[in-house]
N, CA, C and O atoms as a Tinker XYZ file with bonds, in Angstrom:
   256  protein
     1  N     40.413000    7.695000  -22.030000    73     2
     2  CA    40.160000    8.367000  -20.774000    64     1     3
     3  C     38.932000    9.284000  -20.866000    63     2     4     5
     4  O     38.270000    9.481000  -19.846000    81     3
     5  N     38.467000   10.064000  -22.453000    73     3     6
     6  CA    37.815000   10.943000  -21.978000    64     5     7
     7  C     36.288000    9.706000  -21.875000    63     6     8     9
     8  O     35.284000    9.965000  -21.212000    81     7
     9  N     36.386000    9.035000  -22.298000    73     7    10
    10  CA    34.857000    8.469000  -22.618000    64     9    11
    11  C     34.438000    7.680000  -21.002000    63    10    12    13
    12  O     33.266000    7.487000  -20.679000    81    11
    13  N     35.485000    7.340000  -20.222000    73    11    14
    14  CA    35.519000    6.937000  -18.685000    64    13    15
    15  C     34.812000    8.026000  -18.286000    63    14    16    17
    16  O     33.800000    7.829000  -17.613000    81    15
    17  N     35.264000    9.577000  -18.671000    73    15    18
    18  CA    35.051000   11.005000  -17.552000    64    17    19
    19  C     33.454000   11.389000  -18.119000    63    18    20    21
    20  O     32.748000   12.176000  -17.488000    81    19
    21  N     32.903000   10.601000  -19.630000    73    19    22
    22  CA    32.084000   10.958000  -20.228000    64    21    23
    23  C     30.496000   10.615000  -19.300000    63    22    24    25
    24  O     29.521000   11.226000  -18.863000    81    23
    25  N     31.312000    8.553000  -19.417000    73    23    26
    26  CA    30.294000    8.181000  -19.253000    64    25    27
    27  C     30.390000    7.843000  -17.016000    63    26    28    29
    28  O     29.881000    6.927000  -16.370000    81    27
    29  N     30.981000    8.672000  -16.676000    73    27    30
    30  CA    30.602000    8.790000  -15.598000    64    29    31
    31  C     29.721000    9.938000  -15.241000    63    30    32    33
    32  O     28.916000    9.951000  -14.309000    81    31
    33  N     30.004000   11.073000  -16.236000    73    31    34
    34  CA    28.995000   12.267000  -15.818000    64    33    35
    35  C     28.288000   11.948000  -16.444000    63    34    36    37
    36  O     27.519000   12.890000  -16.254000    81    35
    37  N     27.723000   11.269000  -17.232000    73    35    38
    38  CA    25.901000   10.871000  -17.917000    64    37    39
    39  C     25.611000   10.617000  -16.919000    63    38    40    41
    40  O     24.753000   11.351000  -16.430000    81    39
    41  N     26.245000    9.230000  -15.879000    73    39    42
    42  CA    25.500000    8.405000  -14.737000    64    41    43
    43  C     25.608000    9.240000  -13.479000    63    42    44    45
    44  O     24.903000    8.852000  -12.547000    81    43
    45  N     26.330000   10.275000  -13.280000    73    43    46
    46  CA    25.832000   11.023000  -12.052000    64    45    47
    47  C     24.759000   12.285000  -12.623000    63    46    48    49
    48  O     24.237000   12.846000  -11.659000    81    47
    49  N     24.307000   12.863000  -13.979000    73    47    50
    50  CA    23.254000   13.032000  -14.112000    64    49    51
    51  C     21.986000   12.379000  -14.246000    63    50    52    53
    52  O     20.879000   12.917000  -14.257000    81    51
    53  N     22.226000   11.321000  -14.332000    73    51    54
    54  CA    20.954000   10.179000  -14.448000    64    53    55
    55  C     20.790000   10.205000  -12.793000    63    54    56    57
    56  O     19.854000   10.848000  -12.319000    81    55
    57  N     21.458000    9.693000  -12.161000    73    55    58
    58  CA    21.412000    9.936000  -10.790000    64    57    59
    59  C     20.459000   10.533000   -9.968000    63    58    60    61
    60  O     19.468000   10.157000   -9.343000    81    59
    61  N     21.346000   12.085000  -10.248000    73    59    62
    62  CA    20.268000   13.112000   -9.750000    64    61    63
    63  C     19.172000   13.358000  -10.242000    63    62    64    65
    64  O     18.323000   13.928000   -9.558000    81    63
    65  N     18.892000   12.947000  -11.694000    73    63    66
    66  CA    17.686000   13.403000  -12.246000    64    65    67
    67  C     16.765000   12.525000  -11.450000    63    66    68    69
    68  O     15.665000   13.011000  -11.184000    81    67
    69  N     17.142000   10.806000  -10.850000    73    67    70
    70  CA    16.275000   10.306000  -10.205000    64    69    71
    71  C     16.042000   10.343000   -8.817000    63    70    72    73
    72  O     15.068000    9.807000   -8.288000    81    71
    73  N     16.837000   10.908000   -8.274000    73    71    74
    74  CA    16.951000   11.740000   -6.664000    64    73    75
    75  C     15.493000   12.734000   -7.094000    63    74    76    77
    76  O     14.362000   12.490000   -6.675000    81    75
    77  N     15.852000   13.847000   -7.994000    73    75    78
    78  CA    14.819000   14.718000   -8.034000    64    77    79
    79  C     14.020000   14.252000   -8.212000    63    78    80    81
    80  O     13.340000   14.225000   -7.186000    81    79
    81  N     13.425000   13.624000   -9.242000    73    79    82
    82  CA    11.850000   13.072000   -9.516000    64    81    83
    83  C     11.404000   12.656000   -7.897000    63    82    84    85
    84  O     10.677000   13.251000   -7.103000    81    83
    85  N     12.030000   11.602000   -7.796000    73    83    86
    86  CA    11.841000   10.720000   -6.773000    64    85    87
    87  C     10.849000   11.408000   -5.846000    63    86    88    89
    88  O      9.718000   11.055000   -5.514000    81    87
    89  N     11.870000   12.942000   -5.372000    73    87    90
    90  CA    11.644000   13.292000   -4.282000    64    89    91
    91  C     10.492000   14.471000   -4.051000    63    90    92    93
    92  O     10.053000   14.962000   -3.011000    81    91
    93  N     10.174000   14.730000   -5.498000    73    91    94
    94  CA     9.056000   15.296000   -6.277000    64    93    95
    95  C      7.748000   14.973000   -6.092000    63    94    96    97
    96  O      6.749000   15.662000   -5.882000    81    95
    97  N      8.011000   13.284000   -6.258000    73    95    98
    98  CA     6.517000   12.354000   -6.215000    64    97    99
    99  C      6.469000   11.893000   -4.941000    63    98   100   101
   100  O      5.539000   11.093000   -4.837000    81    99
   101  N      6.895000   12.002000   -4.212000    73    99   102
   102  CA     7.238000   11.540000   -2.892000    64   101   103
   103  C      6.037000   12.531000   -1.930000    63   102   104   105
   104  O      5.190000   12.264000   -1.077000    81   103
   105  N      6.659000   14.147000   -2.812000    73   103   106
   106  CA     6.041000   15.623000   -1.867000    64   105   107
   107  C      4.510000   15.138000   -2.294000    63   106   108   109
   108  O      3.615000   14.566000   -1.673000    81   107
   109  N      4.647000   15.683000   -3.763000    73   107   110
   110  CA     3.318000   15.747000   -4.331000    64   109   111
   111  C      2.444000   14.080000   -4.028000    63   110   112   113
   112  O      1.217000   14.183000   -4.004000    81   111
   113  N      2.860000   13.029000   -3.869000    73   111   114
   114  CA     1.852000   12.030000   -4.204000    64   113   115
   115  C      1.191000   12.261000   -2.579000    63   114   116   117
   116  O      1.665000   12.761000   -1.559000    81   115
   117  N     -0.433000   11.490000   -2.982000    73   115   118
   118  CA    -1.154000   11.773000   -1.397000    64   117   119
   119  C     -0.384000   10.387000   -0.227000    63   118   120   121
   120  O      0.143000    9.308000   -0.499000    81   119
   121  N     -0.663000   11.107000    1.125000    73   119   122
   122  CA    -0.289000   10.088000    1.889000    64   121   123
   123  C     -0.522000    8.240000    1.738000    63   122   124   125
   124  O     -0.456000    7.764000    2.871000    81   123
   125  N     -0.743000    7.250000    0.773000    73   123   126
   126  CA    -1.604000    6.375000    1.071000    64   125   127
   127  C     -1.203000    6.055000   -0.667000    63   126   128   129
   128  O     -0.845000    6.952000   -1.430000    81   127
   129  N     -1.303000    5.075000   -0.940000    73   127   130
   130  CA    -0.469000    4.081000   -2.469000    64   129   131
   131  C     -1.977000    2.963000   -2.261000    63   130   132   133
   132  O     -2.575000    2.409000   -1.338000    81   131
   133  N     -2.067000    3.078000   -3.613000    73   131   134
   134  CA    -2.976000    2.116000   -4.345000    64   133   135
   135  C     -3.244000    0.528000   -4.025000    63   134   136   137
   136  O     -4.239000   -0.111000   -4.365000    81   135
   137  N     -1.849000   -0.063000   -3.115000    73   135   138
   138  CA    -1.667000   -1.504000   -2.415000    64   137   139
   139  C     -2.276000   -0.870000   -0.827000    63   138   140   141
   140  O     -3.129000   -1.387000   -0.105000    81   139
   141  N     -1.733000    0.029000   -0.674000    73   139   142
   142  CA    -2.433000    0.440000    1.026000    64   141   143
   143  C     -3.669000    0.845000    1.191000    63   142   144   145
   144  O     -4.022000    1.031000    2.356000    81   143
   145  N     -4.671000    1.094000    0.077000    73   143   146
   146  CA    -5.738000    1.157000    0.009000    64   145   147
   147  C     -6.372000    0.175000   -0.395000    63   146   148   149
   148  O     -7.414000   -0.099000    0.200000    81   147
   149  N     -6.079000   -0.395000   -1.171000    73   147   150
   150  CA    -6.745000   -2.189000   -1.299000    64   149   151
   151  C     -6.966000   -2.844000   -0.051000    63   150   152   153
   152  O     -8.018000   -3.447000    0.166000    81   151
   153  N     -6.274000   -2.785000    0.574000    73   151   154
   154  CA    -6.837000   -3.827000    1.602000    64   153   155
   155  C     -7.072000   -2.847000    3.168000    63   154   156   157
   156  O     -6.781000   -3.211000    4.307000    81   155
   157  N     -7.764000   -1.368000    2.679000    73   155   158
   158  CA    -8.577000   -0.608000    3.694000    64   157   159
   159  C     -9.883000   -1.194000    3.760000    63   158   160   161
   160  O    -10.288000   -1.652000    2.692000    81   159
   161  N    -10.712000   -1.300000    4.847000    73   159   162
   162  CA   -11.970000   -1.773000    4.288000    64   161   163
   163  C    -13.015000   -0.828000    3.918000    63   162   164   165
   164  O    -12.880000    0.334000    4.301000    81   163
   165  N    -14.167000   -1.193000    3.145000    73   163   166
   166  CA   -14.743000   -0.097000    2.186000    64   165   167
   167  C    -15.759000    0.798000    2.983000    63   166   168   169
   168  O    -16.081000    1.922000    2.598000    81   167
   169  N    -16.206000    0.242000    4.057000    73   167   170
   170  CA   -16.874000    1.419000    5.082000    64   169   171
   171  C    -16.390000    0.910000    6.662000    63   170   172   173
   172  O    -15.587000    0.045000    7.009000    81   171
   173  N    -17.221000    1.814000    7.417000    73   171   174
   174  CA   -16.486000    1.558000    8.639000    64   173   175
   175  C    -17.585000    0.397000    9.110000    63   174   176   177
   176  O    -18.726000    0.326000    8.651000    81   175
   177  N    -17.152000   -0.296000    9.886000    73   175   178
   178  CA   -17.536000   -1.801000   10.622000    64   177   179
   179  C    -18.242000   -0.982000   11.885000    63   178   180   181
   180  O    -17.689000   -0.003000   12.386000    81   179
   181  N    -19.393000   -1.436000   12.296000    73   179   182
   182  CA   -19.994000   -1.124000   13.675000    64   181   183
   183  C    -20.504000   -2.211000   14.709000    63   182   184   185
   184  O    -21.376000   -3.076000   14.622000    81   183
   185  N    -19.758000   -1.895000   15.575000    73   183   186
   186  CA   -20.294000   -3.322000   16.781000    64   185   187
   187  C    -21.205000   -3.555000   16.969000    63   186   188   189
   188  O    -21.738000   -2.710000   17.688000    81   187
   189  N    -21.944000   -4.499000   16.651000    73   187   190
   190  CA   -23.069000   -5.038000   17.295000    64   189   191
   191  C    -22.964000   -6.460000   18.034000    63   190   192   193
   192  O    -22.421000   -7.509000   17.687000    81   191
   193  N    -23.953000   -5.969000   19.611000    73   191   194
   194  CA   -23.563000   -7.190000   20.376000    64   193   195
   195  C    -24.222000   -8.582000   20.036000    63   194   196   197
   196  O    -25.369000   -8.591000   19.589000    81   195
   197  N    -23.476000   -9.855000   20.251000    73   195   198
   198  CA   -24.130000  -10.496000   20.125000    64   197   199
   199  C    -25.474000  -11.314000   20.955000    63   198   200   201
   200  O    -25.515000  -11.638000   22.141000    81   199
   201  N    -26.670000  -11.538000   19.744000    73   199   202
   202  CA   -28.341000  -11.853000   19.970000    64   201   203
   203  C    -27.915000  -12.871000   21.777000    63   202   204   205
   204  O    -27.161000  -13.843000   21.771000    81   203
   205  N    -28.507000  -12.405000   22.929000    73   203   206
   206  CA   -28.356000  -12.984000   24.092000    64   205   207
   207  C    -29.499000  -14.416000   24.050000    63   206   208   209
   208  O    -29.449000  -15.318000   24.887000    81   207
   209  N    -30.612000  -14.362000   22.754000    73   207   210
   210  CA   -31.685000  -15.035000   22.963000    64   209   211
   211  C    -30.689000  -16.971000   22.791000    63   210   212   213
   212  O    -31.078000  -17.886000   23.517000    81   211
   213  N    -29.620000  -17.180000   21.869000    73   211   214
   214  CA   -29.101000  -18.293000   22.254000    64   213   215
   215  C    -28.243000  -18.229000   23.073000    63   214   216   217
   216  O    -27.469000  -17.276000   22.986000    81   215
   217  N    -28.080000  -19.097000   24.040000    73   215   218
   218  CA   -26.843000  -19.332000   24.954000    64   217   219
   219  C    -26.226000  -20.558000   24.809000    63   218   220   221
   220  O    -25.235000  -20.848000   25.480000    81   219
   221  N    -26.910000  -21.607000   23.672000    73   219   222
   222  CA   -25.779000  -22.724000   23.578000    64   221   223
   223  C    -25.136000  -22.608000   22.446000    63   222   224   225
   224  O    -25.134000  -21.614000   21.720000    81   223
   225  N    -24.483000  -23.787000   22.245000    73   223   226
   226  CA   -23.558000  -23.793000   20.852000    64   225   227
   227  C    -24.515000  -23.964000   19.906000    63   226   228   229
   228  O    -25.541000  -24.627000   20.060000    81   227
   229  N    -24.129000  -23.255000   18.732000    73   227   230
   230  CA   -24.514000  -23.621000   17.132000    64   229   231
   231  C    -25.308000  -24.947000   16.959000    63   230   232   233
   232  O    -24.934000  -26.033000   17.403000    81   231
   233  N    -26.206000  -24.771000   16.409000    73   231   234
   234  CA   -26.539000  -26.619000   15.977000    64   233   235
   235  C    -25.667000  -26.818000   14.577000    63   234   236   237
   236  O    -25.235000  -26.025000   13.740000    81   235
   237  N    -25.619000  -28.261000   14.726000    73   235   238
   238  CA   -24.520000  -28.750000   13.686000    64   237   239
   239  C    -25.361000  -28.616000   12.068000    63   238   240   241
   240  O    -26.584000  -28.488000   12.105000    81   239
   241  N    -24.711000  -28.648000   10.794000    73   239   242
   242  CA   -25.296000  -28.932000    9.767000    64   241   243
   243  C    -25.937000  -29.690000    9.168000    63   242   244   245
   244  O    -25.198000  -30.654000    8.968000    81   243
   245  N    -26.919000  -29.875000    8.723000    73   243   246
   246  CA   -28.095000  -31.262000    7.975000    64   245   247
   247  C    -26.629000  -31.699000    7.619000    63   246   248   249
   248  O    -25.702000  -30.895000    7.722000    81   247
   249  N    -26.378000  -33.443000    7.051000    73   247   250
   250  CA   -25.761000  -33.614000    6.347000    64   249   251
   251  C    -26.903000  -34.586000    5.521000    63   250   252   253
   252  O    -27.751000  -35.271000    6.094000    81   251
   253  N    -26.727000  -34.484000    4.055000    73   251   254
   254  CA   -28.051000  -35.542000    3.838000    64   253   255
   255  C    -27.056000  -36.356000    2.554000    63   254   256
   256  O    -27.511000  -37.320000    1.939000    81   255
């Protein structure tokens, strides 16, 4: 019996010890994770309209 009462209070201190961390790195880490910044893009994009001088379609590719 005692090693049941033992090894249940190891695992509700393991527990909390990972509640706390958790909620530690959670405060302290910055808004924004290393996968959510990968695929930010690396400067900002600016509209430019498109050249009015063609008005038809694309010409097709040489094929040779």
């Amino acid at each position: 019996m005692n090693a049941i009462l033992l090894t249940v209070f190891i695992g509700f201190i393991l527990v909390n010890l990972f509640v706390v961390l958790f909620l530690r790195y959670r405060k302290d880490a910055p808004s924004s994770s290393a996968e959510r910044d990968s695929l930010l893009p690396l400067e900002e994009e600016t509209w430019r309209p498109a050249s009015p001088a063609r008005s038809g379609p694309a010409p097709a590719p040489e094929v040779r």
